[in-house]
N, C-alpha and C positions, 0 to 999 in steps of 0.2 A: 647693109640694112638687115636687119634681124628680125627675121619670119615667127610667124607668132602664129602655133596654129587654129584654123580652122574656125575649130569646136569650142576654143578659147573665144575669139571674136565674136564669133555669130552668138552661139550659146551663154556660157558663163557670163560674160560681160552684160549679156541681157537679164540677167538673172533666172535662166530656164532652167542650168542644169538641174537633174533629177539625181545626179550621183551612179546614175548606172556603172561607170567603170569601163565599160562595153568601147569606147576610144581609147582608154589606155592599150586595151587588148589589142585594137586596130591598126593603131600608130605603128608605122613601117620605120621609125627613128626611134622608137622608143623616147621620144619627148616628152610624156606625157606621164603625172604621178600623181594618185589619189593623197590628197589632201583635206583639213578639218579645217575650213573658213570660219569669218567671226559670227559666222551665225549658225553655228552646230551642224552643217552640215558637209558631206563630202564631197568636193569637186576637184576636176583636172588641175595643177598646174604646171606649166615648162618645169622640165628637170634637164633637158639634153635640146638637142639644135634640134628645130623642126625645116622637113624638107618642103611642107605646105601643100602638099599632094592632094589634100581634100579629106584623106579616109576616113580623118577621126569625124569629122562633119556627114561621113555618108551612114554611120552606125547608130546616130545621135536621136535618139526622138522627139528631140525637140528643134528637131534642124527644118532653121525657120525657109530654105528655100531646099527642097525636097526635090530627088528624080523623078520625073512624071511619073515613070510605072511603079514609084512608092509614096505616092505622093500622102495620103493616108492608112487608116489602120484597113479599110476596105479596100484598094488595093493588093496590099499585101493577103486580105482572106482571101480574096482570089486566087492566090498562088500557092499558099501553104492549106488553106482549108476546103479541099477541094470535094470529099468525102459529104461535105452537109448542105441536108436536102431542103433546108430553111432558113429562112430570113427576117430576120426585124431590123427596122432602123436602129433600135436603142440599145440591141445585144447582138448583132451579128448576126453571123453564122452560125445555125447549130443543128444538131440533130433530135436529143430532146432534153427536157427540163425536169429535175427530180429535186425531192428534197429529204434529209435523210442522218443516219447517223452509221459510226463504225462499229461493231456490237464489240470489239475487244481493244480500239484504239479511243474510244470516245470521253470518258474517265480519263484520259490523262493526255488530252488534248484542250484547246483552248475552246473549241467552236463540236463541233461532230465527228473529227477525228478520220475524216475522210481522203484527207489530204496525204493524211499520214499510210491508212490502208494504201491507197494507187501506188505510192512510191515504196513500199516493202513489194508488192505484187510483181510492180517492174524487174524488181532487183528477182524474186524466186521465180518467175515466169523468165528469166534472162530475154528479155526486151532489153536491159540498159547493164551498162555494168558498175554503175557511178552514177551517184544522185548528189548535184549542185544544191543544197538547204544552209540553211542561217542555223546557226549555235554559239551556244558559248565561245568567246574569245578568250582568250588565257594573257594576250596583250594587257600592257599596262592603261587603263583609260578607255578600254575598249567595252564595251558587253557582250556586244555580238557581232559575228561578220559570216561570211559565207565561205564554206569548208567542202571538203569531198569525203562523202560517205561509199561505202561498197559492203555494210554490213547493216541488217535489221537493227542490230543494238545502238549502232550509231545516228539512223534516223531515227528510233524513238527518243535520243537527246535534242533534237532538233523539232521536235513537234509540236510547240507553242508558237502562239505568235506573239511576233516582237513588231514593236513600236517605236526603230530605234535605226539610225540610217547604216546602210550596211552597204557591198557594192562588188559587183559580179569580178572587179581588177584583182581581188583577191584569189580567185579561182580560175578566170576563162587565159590567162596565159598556160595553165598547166596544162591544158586542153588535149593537145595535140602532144604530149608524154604518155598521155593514159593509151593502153591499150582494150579497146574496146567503147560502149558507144556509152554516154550519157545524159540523163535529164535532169532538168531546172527549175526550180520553183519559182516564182516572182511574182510582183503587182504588172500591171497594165504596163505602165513604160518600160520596165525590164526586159518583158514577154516582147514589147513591140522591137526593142534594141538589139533583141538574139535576130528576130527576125529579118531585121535590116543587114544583121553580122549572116546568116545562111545566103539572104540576095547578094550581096558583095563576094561571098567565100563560096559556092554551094557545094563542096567537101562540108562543112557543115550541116547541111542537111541532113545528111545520114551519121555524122556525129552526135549530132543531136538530134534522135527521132520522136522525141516526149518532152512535153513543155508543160505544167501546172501553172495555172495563173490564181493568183490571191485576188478574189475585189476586194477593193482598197477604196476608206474612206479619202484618203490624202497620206502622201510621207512626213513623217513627223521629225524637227530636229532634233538633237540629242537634247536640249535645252528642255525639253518634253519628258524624261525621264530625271532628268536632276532637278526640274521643276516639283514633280510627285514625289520624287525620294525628300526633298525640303519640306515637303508637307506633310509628312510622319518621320522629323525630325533625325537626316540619317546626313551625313556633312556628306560632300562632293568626293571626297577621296574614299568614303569608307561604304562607297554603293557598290553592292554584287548581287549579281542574279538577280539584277529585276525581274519580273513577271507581271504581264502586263492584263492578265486575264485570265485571275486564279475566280474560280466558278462556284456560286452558292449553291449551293443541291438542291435546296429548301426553298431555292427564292426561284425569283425569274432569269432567261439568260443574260437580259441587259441588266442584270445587278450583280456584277459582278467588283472583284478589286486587284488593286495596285498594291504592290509589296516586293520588297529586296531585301536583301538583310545588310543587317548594319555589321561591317566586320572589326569596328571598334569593342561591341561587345559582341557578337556572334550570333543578334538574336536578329527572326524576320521581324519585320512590321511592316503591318497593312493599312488600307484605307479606301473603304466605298467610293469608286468612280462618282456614284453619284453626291457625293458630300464634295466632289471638288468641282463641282457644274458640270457644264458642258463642255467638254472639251475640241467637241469633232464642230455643231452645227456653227461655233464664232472663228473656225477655222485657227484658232492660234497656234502656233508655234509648224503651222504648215509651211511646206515647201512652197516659193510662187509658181513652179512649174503645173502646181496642183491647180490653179485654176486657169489653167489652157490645156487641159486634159480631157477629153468628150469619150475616154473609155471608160465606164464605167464598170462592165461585166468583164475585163480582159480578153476581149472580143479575138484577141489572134493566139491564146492558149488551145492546146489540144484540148482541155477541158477544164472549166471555171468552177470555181468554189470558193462559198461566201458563207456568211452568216442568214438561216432565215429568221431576218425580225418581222415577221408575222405570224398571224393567227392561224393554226394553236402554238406552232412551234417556239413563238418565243417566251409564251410561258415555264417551259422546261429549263430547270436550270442547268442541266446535263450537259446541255447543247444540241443545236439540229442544223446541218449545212443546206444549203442550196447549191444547185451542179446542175453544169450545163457541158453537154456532150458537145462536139465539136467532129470528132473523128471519128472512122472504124473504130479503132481500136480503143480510144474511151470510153465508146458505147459496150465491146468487147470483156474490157473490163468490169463495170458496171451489174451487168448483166448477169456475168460469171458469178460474181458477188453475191448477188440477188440469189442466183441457183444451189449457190452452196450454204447460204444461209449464213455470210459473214457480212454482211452489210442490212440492214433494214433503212429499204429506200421506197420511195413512192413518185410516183409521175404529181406533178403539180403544174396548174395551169399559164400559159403565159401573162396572162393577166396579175397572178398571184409573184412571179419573179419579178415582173416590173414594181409591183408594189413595194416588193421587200427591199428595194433599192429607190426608191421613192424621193427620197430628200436630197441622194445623190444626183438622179437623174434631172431634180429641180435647179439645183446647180449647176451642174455642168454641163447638161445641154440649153436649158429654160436662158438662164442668166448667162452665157458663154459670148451671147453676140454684143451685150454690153459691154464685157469687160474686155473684148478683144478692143472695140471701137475707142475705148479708154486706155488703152495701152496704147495702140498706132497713136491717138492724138499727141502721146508724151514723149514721141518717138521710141518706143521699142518696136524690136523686132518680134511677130508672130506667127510660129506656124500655122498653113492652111488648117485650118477646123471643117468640120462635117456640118456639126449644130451650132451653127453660126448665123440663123436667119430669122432666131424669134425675136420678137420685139417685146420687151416685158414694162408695165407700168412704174410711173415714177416712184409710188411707194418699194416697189419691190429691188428699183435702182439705189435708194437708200439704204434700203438692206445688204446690196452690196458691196456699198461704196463701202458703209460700217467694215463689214465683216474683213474686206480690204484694209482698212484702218487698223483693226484688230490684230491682224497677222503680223502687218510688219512693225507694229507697234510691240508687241508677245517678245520678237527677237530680241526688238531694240533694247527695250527696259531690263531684259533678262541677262544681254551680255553686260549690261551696264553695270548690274548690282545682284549676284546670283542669291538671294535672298528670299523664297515664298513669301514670306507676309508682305515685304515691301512690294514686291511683284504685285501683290491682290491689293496694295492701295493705289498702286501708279495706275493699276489698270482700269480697277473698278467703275469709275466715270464712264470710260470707252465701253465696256461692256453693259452696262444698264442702259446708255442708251441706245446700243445694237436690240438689246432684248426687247426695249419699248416700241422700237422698228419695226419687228419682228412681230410683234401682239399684233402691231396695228394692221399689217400687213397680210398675218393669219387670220383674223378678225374681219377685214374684208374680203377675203376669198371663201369665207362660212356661208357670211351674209346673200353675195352671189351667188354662193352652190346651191342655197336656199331659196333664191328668186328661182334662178333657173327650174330647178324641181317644181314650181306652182305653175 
């Protein structure tokens, strides 16, 4: 009988994986090899005999039956986050909350350029000796995947963000070659996958002593980049260097655009995010692992960093990040920063990071208990959830279901016929009446914030 692992069963087959990579690294057969599924994205499949041992299942974060002492992302702050002296249900563990920019990395980062400062620091402060970040891939078909830096010049190639699946199998096999210690950039399930890989391994712990966590709206498939590229008219083979968030000076930050250049002729072409809608709140072309996801802040990062879309900061079109300490040494950092006058940072209120994460947090906590309870009805498998006990109204259930609809509809029609225009007719229908949903749904919670207030 021929053993099938694990991660394969429980995960992929459910359609959870997130693409981490993090079981290929695990796998004690070596069974296991990042692969591009029909729906853009990258998951495990058998390459060699698996011995069935569990491991690649024990690394997985979306391993629907979990060890009790890892059973969530709280757990696990227990173990690794032990430095912070605060709590919220919606963001963890942390120590405090800033919002801010890099005075000499900010300009040639996507967001505040913060992300960027921490990880050059690590490397001149010799904290790390090697920093795990996404960059250019030089593969054929590839745009980006995650590479190993140990030079400033090489993280500033790496300092935008990509919208584009990438996956840690590229890099955490080399691990244990490098000499000396290094840190990770990642979204929420990455950051949660390392840390399941330190519980299993914990020689890892002091391999990896630094962990940056990206908030993440949702991972996006590939089909998401050759969607935009079709719509400033660039054909599927002749896309390079996407950039997914080249920044208006003049405007605000969320007005920003899309551009790659065409290597047929050599020239970029761009196009307004917002001339192509919304791409994040109808969920399309998302991972489904995204909505059984209740991290929002990357609650098990040494230290989180996002975008502030609130008031004033997202008026600037420069960019301005939101950070949230977690450890000593974040705070350590941070601080240093502040004193030498290479950062301009400010304390900002808890009230204020929940906001700026707002629509997320409607999501994936708000609406999380319905769609768990709609996935067990269909029989898939679910990992335990934390915010999994609201109960939200019918209106707001149709807004889901839609936005459900949306997603796996985005894949479908795109692997079908990789076409933009024909995509925006097949789709158009599902999305008008998501967005009708959506008014009526917005429109009634005005109404009541408005009773309430009398």
């Amino acid at each position: 009988m021929i053993k099938i692992p694990k991660v394969i069963d429980l995960v992929v087959k459910n359609d959870l994986c997130i693409g981490c990579g993090v079981c290929v690294y695990q796998c004690p057969s070596n069974a296991l090899e990042m692969k591009w599924n029909d729906k853009g994205f990258l998951i495990p499949e058998i390459s060699g005999v698996c011995d069935s041992d569990g491991g690649c299942l024990d690394v997985c974060p979306f391993n629907p039956i979990p060890k009790k002492e890892v059973t969530t992302e709280d757990d696990l702050a227990d173990v690794y986050l032990n430095d912070a002296t605060k709590h919220h249900s919606k963001i963890g563990k942390y120590l405090g909350i800033y919002a801010g920019y890099s005075n000499q990395y900010r300009l040639t980062s996507s967001s505040g350029g913060l992300a960027t400062y921490v990880f050059i620091k690590l490397l001149e402060e010799n904290i790390v000796d090697y920093v795990f970040s996404v960059k250019d891939s030089t593969k054929v078909g590839v745009n980006y995947e995650y590479s190993i830096a140990s030079t400033k010049e090489e993280l500033l190639n790496a300092s935008k963000t990509r919208y584009f699946p990438v996956t840690l199998a590229t890099v955490l096999p080399k691990i244990n070659e490098l000499k000396g210690k290094v840190a990770i950039v990642g979204v929420g399930c990455f950051i949660k996958a390392i840390r399941l890989a330190q519980h299993k391994n914990p020689s890892l712990r002091e391999k990896i002593p630094f962990l940056i966590g990206i908030i993440c709206g949702g991972v996006k498939s590939r089909f998401f980049t050759e969607y935009l590229s079709g719509k400033i008219d660039v054909e599927l083979e002749n896309i390079r260097k996407p950039e997914f968030r080249i920044k208006d000076l003049n405007s605000t930050a969320s007005d920003y655009s899309f551009g790659c250049l065409d290597e047929d002729d050599g020239k970029e072409k761009t196009i307004k995010m917002r001339e192509v809608g919304d791409m994040w709140g109808t969920g399309m072309f998302k991972a489904n692992a995204c909505d059984f996801c209740d991290d929002v802040t990357t609650e098990l990062a040494d230290i989180s960093i996002g975008d502030a879309w609130i008031h004033p900061f997202n008026k600037d079109g420069r960019g301005t990040n939101v950070l949230i300490s977690r450890t000593n040494l974040s705070e350590i950092i941070i601080q240093d920063g502040i004193k030498k006058g290479d950062v301009t940072i400010e304390n900002i209120s808890l009230e204020n990071i929940l906001m700026s994460q707002q629509g997320s947090f409607n999501h994936r906590h708000t609406a999380l208990k319905y769609r768990v309870k709609r996935a067990k009805k269909r029989g898939f498998l679910v990992p335990p959830k934390r915010h999994s006990n609201y109960n939200i109204t019918n209106d707001f259930k149709l807004v889901q279901r839609y936005r459900m609809k949306v997603r796996s509809f985005s894949l479908y029609i795109w692997a079908k016929n990789k076409n933009s225009l024909a995509f925006d007719a097949a789709i158009k229908r599902k999305l008008s009446i998501l967005g009708y949903l959506t008014y009526l749904y917005q429109r009634k919670k005005r109404i009541i914030k408005r009773i309430q207030r009398k």
